[in-house]
C-alpha positions in Angstrom: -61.2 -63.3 23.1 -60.2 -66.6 23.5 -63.9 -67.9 24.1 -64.7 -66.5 20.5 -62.1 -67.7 18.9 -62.7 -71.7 20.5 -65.9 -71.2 19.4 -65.2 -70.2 16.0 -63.2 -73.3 15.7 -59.8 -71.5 16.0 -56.8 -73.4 17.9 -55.8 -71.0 21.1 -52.4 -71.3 22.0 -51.4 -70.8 25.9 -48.7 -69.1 26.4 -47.2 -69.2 30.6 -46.0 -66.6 32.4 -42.3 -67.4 32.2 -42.0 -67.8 28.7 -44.1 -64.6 28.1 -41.5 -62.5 30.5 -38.9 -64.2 28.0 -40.1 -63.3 24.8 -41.3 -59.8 26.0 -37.4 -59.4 26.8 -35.9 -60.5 24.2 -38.1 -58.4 21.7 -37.5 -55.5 24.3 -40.7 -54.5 24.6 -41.1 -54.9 28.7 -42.5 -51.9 29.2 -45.2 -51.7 26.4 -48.5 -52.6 26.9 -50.7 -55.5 25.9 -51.1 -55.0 22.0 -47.2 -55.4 21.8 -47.1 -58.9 23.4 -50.2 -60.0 21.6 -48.2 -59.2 18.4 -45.5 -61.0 19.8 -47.4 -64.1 20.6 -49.3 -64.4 17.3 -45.7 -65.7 16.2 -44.5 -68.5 18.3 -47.3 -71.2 17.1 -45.1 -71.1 13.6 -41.7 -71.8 14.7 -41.5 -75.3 15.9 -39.2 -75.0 19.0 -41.5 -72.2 20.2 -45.0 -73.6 19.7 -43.4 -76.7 21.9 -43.3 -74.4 24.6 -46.7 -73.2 24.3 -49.8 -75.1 25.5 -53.3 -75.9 23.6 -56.7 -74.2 25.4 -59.4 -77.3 24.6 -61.3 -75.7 27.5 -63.2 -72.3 28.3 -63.0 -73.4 32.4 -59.1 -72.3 32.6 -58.7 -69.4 35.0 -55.2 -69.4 34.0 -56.4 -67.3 30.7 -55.6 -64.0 30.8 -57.0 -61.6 28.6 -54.2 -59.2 26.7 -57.0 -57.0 25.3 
């Protein structure tokens, strides 16, 4: 998903692991699958303190990028 969207001109946000298990526990949704924490993470990039957390993909070549779909 996130190659289409880079190449659709569309800023991809990063989100790490830690910060992920954080936000997934806070919002309690641990134990729900993928389409719950990619609702969750379509939010962070528009509160400030949160998108400072999250990194910028400028590059299709990260094997760090995990698919939630």
């Amino acid at each position: 998903m996130a190659s289409i969207a880079l190449r659709a001109g569309v800023t991809v946000w990063i989100a790490g692991p830690p910060l992920l298990a954080a936000l997934r526990s806070a919002a309690g949704i641990l134990h729900r699958g993928a389409h719950s924490s990619a609702a969750l993470l379509a939010r962070p990039p528009a509160v400030p303190w949160l998108r400072s957390q999250l990194r910028r993909l400028d590059s299709l070549e990260d094997e760090r990028q995990i698919n939630l779909l």
